[in-house]
OpenMM code with the backbone's topology and positions (N, CA, C; nanometers):
from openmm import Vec3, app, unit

residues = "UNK UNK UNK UNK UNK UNK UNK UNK UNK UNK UNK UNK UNK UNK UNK UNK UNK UNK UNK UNK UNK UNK UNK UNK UNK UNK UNK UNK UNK UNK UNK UNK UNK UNK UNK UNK UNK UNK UNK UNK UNK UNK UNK UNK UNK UNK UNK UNK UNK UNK UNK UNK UNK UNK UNK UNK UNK UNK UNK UNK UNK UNK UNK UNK UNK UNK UNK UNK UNK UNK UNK UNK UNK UNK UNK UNK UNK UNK UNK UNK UNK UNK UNK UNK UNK UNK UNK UNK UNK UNK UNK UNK UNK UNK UNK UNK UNK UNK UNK UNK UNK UNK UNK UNK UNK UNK UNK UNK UNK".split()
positions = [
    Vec3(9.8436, 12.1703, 9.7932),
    Vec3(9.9666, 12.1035, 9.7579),
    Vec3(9.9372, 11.9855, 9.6667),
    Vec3(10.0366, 11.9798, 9.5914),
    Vec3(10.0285, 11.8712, 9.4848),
    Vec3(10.1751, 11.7532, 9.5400),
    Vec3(10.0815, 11.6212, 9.5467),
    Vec3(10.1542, 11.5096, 9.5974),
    Vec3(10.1523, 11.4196, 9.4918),
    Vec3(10.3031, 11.3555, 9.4611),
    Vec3(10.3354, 11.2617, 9.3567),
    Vec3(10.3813, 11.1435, 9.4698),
    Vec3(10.2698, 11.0368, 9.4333),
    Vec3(10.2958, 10.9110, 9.5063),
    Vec3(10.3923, 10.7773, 9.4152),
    Vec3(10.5503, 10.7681, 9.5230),
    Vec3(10.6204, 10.7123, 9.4395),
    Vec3(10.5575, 10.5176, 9.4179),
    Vec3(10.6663, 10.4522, 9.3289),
    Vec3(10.6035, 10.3493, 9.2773),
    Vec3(10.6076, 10.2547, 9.3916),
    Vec3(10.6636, 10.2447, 9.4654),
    Vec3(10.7397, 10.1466, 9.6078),
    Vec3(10.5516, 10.1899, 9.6809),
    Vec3(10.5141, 10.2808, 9.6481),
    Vec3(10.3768, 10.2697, 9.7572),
    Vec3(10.2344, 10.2492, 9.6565),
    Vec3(10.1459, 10.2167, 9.7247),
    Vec3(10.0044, 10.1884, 9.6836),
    Vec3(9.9628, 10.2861, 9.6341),
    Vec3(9.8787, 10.2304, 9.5185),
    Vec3(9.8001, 10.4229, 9.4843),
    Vec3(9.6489, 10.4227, 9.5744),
    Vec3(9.6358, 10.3231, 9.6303),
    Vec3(9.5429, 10.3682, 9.7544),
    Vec3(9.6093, 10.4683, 9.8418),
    Vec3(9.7133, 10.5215, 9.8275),
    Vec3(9.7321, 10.6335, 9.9383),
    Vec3(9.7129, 10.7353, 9.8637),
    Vec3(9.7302, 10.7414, 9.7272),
    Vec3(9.6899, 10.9022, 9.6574),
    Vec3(9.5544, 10.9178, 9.7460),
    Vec3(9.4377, 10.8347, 9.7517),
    Vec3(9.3083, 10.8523, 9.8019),
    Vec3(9.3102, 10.9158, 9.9641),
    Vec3(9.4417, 10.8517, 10.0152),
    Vec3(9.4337, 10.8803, 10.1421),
    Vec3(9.4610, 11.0421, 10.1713),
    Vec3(9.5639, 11.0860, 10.0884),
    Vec3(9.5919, 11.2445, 10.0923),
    Vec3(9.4401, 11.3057, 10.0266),
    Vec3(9.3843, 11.2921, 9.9015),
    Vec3(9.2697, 11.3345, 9.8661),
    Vec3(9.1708, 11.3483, 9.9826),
    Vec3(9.1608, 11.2481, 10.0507),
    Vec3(9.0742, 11.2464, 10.1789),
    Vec3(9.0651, 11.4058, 10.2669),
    Vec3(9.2394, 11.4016, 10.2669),
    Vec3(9.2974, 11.5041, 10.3334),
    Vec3(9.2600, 11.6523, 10.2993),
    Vec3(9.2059, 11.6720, 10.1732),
    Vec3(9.1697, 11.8111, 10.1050),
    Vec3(9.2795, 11.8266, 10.0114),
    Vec3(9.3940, 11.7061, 10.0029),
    Vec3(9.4882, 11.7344, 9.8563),
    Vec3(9.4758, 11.6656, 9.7126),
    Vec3(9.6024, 11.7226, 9.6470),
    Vec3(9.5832, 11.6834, 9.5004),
    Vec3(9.6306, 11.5574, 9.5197),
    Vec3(9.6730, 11.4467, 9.5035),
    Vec3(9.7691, 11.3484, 9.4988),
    Vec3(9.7197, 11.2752, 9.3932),
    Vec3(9.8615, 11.2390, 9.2991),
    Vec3(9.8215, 11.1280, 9.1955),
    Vec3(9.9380, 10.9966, 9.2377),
    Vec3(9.9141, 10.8811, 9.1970),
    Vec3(10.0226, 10.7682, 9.2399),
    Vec3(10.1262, 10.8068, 9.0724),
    Vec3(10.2185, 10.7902, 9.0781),
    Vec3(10.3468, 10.7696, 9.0056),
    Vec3(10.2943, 10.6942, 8.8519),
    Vec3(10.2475, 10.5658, 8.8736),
    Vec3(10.1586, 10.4804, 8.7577),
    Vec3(10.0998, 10.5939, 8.6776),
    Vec3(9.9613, 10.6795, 8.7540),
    Vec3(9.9092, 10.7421, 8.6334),
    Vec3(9.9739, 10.8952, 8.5472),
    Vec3(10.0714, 10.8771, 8.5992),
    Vec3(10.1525, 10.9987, 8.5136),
    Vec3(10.2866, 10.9619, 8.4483),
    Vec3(10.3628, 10.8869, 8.4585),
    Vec3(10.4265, 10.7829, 8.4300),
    Vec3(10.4792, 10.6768, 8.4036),
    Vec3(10.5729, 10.5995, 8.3205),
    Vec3(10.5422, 10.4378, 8.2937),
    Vec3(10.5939, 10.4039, 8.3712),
    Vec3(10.5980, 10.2755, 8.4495),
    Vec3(10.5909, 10.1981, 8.5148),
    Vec3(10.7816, 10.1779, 8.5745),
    Vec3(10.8204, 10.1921, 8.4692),
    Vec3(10.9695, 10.1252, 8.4791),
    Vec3(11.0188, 10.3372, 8.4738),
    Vec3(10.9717, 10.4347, 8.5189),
    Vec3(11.0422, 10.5531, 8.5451),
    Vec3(11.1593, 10.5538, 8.6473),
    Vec3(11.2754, 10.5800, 8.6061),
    Vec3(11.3765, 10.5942, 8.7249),
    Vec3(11.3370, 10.7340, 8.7803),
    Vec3(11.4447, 10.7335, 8.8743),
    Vec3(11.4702, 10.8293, 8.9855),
    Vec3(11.4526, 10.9840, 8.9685),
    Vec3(11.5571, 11.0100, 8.8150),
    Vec3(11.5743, 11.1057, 8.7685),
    Vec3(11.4393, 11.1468, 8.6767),
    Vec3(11.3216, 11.0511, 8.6118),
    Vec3(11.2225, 11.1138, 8.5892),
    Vec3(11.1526, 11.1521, 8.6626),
    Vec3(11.1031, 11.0935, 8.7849),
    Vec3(11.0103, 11.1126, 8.8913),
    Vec3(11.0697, 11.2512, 8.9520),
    Vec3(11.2194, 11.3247, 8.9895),
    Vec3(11.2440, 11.4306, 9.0365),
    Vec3(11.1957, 11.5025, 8.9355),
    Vec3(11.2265, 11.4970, 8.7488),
    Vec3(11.2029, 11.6013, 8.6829),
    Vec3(11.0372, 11.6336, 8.7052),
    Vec3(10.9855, 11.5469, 8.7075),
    Vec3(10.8101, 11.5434, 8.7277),
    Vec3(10.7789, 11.6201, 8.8134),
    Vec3(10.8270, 11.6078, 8.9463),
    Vec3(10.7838, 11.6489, 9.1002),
    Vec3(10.8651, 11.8254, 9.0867),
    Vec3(10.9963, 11.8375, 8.9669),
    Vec3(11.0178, 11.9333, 8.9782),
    Vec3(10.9841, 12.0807, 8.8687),
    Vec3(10.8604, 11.9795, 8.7929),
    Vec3(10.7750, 12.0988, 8.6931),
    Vec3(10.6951, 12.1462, 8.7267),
    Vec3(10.6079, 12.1229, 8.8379),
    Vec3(10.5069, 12.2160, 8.9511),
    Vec3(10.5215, 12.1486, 9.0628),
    Vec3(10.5043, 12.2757, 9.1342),
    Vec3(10.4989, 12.2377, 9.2803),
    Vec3(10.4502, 12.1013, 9.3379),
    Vec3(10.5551, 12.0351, 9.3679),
    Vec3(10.4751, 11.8526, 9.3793),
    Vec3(10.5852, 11.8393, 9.5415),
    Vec3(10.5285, 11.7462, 9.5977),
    Vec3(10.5630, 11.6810, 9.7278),
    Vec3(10.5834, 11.5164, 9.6804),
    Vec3(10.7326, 11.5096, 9.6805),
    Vec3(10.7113, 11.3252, 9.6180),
    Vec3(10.7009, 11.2431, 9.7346),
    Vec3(10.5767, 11.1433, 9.7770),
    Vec3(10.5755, 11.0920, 9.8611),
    Vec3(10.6647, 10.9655, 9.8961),
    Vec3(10.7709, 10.9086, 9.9269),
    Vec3(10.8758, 10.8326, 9.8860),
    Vec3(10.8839, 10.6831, 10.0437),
    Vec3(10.8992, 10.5366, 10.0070),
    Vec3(10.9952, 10.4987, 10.1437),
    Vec3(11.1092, 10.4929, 10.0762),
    Vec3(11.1770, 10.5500, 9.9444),
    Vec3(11.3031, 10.5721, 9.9155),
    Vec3(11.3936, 10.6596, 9.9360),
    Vec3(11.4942, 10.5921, 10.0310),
    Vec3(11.5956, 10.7066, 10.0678),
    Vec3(11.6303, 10.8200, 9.9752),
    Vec3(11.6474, 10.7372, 9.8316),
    Vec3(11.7055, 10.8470, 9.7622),
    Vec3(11.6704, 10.9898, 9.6986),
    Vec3(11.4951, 10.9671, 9.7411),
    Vec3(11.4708, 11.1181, 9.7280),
    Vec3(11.5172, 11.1686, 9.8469),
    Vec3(11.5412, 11.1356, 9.9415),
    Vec3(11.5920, 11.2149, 10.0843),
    Vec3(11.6974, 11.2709, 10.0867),
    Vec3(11.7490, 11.1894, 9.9788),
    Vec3(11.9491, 11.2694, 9.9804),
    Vec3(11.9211, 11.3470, 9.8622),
    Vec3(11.8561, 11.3360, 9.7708),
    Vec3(11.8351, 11.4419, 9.6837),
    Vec3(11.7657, 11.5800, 9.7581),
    Vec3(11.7240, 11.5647, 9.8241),
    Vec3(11.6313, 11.6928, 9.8755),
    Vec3(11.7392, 11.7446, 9.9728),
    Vec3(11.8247, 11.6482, 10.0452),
    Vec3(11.9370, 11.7445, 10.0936),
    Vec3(12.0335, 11.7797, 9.9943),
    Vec3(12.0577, 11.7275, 9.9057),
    Vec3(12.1928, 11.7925, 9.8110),
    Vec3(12.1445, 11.8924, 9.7268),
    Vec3(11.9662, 11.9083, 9.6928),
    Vec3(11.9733, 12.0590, 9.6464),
    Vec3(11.8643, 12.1179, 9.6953),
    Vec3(11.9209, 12.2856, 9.6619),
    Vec3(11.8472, 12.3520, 9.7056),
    Vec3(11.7361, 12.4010, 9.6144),
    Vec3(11.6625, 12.3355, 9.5592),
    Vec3(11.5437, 12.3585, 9.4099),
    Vec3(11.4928, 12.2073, 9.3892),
    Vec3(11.3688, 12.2104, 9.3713),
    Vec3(11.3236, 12.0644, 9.3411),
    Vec3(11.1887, 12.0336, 9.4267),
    Vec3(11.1038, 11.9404, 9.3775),
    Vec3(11.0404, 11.8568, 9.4870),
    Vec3(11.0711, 11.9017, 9.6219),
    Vec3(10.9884, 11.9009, 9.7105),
    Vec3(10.9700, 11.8678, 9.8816),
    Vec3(10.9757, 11.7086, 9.8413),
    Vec3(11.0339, 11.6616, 9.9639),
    Vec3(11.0073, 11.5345, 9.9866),
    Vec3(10.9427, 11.4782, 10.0796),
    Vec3(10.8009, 11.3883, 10.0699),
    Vec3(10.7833, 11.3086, 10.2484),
    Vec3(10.7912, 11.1710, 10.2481),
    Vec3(10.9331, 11.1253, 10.3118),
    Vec3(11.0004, 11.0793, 10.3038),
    Vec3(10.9475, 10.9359, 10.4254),
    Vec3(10.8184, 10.8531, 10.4146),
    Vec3(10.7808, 10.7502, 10.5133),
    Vec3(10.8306, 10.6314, 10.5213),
    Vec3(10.9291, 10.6376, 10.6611),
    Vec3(11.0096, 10.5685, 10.7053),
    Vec3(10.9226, 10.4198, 10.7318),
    Vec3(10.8794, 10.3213, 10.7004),
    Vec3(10.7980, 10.1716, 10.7642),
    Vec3(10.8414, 10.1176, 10.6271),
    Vec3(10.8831, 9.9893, 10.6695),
    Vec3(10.8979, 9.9082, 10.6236),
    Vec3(10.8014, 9.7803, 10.5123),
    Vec3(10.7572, 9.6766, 10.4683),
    Vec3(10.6946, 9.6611, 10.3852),
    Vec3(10.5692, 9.6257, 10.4647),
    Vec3(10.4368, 9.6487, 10.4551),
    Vec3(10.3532, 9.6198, 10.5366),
    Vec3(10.1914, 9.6032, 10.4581),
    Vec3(10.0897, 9.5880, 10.4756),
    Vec3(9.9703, 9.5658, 10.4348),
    Vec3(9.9067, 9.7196, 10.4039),
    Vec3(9.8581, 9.7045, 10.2851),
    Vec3(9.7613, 9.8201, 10.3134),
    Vec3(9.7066, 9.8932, 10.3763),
    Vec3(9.6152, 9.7844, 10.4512),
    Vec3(9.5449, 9.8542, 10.5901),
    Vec3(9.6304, 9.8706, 10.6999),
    Vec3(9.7449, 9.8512, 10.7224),
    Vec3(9.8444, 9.9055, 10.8213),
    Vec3(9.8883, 9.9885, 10.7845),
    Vec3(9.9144, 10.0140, 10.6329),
    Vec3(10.0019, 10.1804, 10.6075),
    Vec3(9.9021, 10.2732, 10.6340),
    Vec3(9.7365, 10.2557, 10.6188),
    Vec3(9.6573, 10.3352, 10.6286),
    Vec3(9.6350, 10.3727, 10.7727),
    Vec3(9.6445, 10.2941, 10.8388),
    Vec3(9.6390, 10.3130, 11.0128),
    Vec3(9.7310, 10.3815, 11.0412),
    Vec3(9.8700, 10.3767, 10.9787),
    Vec3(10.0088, 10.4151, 11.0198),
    Vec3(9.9927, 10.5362, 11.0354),
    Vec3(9.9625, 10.5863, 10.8571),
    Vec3(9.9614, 10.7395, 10.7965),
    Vec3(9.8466, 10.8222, 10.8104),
    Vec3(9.7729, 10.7736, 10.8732),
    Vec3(9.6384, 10.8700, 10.8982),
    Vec3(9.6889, 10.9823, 10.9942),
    Vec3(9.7155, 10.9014, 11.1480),
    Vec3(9.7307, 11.0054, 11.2244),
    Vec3(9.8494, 11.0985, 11.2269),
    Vec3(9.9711, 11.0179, 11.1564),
    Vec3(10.0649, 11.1189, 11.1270),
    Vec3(10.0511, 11.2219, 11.0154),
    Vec3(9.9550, 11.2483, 10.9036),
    Vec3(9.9435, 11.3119, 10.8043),
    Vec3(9.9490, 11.4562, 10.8745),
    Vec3(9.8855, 11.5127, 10.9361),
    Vec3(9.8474, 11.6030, 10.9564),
    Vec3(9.9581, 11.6847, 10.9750),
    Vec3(10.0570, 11.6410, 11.0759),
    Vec3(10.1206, 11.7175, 11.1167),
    Vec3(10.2621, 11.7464, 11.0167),
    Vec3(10.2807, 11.6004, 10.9057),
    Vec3(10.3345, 11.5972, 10.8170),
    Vec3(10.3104, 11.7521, 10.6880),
    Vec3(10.2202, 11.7344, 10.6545),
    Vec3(10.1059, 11.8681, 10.6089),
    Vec3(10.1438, 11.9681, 10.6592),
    Vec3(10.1553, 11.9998, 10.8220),
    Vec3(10.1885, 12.1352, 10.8395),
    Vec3(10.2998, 12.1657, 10.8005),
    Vec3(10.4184, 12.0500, 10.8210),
    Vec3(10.5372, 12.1411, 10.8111),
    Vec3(10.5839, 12.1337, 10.6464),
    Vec3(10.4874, 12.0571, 10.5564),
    Vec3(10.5086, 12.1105, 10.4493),
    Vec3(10.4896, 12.1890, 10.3956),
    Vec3(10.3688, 12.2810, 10.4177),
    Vec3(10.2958, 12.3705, 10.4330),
    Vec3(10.4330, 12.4930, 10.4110),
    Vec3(10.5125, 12.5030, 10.5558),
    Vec3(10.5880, 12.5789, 10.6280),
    Vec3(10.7071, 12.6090, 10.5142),
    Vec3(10.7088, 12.4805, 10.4339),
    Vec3(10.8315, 12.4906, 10.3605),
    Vec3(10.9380, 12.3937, 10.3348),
    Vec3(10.9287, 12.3343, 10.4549),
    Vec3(11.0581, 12.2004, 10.4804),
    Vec3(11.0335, 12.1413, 10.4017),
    Vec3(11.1904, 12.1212, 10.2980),
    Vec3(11.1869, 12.0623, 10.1845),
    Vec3(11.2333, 11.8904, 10.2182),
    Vec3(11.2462, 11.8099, 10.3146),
    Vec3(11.2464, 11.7218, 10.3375),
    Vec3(11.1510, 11.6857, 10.5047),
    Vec3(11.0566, 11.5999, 10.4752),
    Vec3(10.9536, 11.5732, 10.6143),
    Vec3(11.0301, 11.4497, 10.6370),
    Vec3(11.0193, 11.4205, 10.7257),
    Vec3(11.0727, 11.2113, 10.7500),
    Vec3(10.9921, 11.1876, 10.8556),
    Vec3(10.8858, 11.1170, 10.7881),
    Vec3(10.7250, 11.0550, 10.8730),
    Vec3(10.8492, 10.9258, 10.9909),
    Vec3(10.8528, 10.8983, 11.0431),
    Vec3(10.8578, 10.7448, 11.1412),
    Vec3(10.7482, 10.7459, 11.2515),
] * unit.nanometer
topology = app.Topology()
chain = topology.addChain("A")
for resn in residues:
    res = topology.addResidue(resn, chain)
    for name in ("N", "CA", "C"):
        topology.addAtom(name, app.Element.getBySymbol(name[0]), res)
């Protein structure tokens, strides 16, 4: 799976999915800086990409259509590095499976 890490998160987490055995790039190196909403879906929706988001609004996009990006959608609030990394370690996995499965919207909390 190919993971597009949005701008609201660290691109130390692209590393953290890589860890994982995936592709992940952060948002920065494929796009400029100031990309809205609607580029980051067209991006996530030219190959198979998983946009990693804490923005709701890929969440309501992934429910209003049926084509596009998967979304994983991690619910925490603003926090330190090394706490998102503690956060998202042990939940990855199971996040992974059910993307795996298909579910076009995950919601990590």
């Amino acid at each position: 799976m190919r993971f597009l890490i949005d701008a609201h998160l660290p691109p130390m987490l692209a590393e953290i999915f890589r860890n994982h055995g995936q592709d992940a790039v952060h948002l920065f190196d494929v796009a400029p800086r100031e990309a809205d909403d609607r580029l980051i879906w067209k991006l996530g929706s030219e190959c198979p990409t998983v946009i990693v988001t804490k923005d709701e609004d890929f969440a309501a996009l992934a429910k209003l259509f049926e084509t596009g990006p998967q979304v994983l959608w991690l619910r925490i609030g603003n926090c330190s590095k090394s706490y998102l990394r503690t956060w998202v370690e042990p939940r990855l996995p199971l996040a992974l499976e059910l993307l795996k499965k298909g579910e076009r919207l995950v919601i990590v909390i």
